[in-house]
C-alpha positions in Angstrom: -15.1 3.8 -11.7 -11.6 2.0 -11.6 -8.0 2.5 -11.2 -7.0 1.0 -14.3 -8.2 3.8 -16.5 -4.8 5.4 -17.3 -4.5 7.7 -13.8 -1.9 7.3 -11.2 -3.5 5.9 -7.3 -2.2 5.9 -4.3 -3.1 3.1 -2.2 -3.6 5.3 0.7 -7.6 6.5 1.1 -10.7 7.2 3.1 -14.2 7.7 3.1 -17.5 6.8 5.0 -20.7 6.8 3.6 -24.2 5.8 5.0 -27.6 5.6 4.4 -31.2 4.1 5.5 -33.3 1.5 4.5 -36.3 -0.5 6.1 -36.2 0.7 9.3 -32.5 0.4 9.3 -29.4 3.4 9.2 -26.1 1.8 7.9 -22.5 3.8 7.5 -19.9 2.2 5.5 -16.4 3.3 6.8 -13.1 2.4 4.5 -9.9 3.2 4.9 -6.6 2.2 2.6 -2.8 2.0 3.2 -0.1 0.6 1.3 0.1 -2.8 1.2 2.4 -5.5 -0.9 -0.9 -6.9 -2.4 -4.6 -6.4 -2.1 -5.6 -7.4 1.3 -9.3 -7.2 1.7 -11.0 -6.8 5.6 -14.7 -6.7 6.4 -15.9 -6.0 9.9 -19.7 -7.2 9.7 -22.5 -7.2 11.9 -23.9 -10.6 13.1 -25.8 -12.7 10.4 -24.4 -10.0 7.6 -21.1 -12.1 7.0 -22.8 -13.4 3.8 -22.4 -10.7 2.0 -18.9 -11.2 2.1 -18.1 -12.8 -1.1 -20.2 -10.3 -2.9 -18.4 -7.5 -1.2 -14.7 -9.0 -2.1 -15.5 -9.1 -5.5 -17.1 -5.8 -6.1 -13.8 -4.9 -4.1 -11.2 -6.7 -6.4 -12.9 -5.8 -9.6 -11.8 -1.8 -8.9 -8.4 -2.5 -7.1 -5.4 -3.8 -7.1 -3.2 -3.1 -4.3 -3.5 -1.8 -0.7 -4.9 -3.0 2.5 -8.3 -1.9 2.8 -10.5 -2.2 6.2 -14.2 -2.2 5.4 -16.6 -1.8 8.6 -20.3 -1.7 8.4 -22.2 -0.1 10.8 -26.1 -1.2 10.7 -28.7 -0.1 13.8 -32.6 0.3 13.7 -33.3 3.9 13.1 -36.3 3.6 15.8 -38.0 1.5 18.4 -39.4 -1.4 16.8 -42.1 -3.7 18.5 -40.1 -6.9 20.2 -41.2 -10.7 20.6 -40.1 -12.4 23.8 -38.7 -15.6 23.3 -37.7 -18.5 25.7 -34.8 -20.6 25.4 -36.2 -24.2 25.8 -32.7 -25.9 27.1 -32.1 -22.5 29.2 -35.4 -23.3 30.7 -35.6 -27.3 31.2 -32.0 -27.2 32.9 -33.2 -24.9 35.3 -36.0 -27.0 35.6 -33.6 -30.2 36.2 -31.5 -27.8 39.2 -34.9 -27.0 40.8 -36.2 -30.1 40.8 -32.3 -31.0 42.0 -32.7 -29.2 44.8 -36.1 -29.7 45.6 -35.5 -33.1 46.5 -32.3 -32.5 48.6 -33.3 -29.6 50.3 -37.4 -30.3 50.9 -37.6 -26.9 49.4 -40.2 -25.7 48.0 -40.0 -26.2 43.5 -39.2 -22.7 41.8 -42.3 -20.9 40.5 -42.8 -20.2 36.7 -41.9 -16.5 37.6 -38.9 -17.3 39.2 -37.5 -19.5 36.4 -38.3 -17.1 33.8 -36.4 -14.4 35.8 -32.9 -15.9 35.2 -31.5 -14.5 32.9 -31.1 -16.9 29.3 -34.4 -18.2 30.2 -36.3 -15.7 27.9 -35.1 -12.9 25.7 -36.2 -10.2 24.2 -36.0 -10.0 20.3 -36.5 -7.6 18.2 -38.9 -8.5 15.2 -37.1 -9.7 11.9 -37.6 -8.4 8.6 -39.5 -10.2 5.9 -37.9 -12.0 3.4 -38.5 -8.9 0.5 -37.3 -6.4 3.4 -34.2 -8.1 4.1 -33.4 -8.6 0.3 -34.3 -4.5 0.1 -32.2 -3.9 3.5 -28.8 -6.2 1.5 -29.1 -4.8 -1.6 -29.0 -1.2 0.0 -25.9 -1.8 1.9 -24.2 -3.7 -1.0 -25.4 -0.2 -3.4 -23.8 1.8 -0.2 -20.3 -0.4 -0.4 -19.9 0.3 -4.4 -20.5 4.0 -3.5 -18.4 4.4 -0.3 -15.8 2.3 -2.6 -15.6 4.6 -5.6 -15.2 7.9 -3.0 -12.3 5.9 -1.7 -10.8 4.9 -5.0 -11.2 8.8 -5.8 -9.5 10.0 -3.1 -6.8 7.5 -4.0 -6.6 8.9 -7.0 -6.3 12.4 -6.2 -3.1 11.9 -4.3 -2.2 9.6 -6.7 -2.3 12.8 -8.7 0.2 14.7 -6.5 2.4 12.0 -6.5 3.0 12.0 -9.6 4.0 15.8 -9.7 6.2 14.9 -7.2 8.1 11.7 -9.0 8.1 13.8 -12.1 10.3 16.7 -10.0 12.4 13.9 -8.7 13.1 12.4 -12.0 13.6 15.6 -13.9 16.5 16.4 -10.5 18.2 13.0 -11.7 18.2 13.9 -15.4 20.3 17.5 -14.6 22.6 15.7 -11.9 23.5 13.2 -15.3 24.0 16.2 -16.9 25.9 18.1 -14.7 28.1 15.0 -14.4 28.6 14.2 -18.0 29.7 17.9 -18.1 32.3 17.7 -15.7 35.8 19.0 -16.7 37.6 15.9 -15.3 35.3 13.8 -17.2 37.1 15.0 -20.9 39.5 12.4 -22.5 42.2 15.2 -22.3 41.8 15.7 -18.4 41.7 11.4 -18.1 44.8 11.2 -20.0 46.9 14.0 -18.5 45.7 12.5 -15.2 47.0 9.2 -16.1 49.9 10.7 -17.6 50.8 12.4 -14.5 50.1 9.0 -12.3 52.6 6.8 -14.3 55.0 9.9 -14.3 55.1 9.8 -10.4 55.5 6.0 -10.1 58.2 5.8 -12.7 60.1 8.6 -10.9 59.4 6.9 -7.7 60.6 3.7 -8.3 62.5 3.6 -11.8 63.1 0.0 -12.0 59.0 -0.5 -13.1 58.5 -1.2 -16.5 56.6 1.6 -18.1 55.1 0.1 -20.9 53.3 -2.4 -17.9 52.7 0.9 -15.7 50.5 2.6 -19.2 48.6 -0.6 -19.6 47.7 -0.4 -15.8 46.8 3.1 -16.4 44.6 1.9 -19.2 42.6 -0.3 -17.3 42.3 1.7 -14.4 41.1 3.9 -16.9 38.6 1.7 -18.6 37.2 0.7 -15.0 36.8 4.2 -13.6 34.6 5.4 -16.7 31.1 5.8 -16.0 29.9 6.4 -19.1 27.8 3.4 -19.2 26.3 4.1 -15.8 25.1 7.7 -17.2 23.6 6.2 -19.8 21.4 3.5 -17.9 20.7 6.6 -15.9 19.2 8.4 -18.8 17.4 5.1 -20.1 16.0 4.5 -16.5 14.4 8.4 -16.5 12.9 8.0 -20.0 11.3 4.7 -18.7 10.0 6.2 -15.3 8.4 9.0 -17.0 7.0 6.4 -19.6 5.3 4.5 -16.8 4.1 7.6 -14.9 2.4 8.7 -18.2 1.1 5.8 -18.7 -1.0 5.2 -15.3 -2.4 2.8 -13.9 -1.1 -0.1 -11.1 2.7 0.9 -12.1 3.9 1.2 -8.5 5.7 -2.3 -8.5 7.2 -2.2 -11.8 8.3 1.3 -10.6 9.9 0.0 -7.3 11.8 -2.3 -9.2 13.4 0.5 -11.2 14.1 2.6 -8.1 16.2 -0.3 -7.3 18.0 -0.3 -10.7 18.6 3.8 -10.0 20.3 3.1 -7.1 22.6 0.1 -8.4 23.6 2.6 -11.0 24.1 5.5 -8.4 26.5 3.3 -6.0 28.5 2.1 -9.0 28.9 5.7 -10.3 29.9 6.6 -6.7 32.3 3.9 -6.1 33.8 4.1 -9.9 34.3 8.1 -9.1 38.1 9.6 -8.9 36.9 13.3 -8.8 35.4 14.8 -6.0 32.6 16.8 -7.8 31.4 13.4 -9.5 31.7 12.1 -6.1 29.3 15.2 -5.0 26.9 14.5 -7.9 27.0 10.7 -7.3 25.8 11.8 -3.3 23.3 13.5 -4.4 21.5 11.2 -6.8 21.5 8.9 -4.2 19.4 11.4 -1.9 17.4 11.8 -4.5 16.6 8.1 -6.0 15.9 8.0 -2.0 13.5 10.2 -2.1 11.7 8.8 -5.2 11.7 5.0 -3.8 10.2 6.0 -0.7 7.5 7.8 -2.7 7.3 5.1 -5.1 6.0 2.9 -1.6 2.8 4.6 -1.7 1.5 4.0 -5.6 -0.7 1.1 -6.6 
């Protein structure tokens, strides 16, 4: 199971599996969130850090992006018959105190039960598996990690699902607002012209002594800067490609980021470019929405 089969993921999963083997219960616990990369973290019981490498890889080979915590919980699933133990340089520096004090005090020297009572002296071990149980016991909890792995990846996948409804809403919001603002009455070459018309009227009667024929070529390039044609257009394009991407799966959530960005250059421009309050509206309201789709863009692999 992978991430790179064609489906949209969200980098944001759980899941917690677990299992037994050898005398031993073990739980797998994972959790994802978003993440600018792929930032791997095992939490490992003592002596099981060498699975590590194995585990990373297993891990890398199915994702991409996210930060992922991996803990492994591993205890005995019963009482298991101990060895005592006794720690040699515990016990000879108590020895070496004793003694110590022996001869400064006249004391008497500690008895073998009284050294062994400190604690460090001895211990109490549990009894360690064989090599062929331990190699059982790893390959168990390596088996678990691929499993607990996959239910993760599917629940990343699921809401990777509904986030793509949700983009796909967002985008088709964008495409009408172009619409709706290519449409717009003011927009026509008949309304730009009377409106310019007007303008150089106003001045001219204003102040007679400008020269007209300077005033129209003004007017011209005012006219030539305020159009927002172009912007409309890279609007459009930058739909088509986001819906591209979103059918096409897989880790897209960077490339879409960056185009989130390029919908919001195009959005400020049109806003900024805008002499007519309802493209002014319209400009507003594609910035809400490009918002809406960056933030949701955050969570995608």
């Amino acid at each position: 199971m992978t991430t790179r089969n064609g489906a949209l993921a969200s980098m944001t999963g759980f899941a917690a599996v677990s299992g037994a083997a050898c005398g031993y219960q073990w739980e797998w616990t994972l959790r994802s969130v978003n993440g600018k990369g792929l930032d791997l973290r095992f939490r490992l019981p003592g002596g099981y850090e060498r699975l590590e490498t194995v585990l990373r890889g297993t891990a890398s080979g199915k994702l991409s992006r996210g930060s992922v915590s991996a803990n492994l919980g591993l205890k005995r699933e019963s009482e298991q018959p101990a060895e005592l133990v006794i720690n040699p340089a515990a016990l000879d520096a108590v020895k070496r105190i004793s003694a110590d004090i022996a001869r400064e005090t006249g004391a008497a020297p500690a008895t073998v039960d009284g050294m062994l009572a400190v604690r460090g002296v001895i211990d109490l071990r549990e009894a360690a598996l064989d090599e062929d149980g331990q190699a059982e016991l790893d390959a168990a909890i390596q088996a678990g990690f691929e499993k607990a792995l996959d239910a993760m990846i599917a629940a990343r996948l699921s809401e990777g699902a509904a986030l793509g409804e949700t983009l796909r809403g967002q985008l088709e919001t964008v495409s009408v607002l172009v619409i709706e603002a290519d449409a717009l009455p003011a927009r026509t070459p008949e309304a730009i012209a009377e409106r310019l018309k007007h303008a150089v009227s106003q001045l001219i009667e204003a102040a007679p002594q400008l020269d007209a024929e300077r005033l129209h070529q003004e007017a011209i390039l005012a006219a030539a800067k305020a159009d927002v044609r172009e912007e409309l257009d890279r609007l459009n394009a930058h739909v088509d490609a986001a819906r591209k991407m979103l059918g096409q799966g897989g880790a897209v959530g960077r490339d879409l980021n960056f185009l989130a960005q390029e919908f919001n250059r195009e959005a400020n421009t049109l806003c900024s470019k805008s002499n007519d309050i309802d493209l002014t509206r319209i400009g507003l309201k594609l910035k809400g929405v490009i918002d809406q789709f960056r933030e949701q863009v955050q969570n995608l692999e």
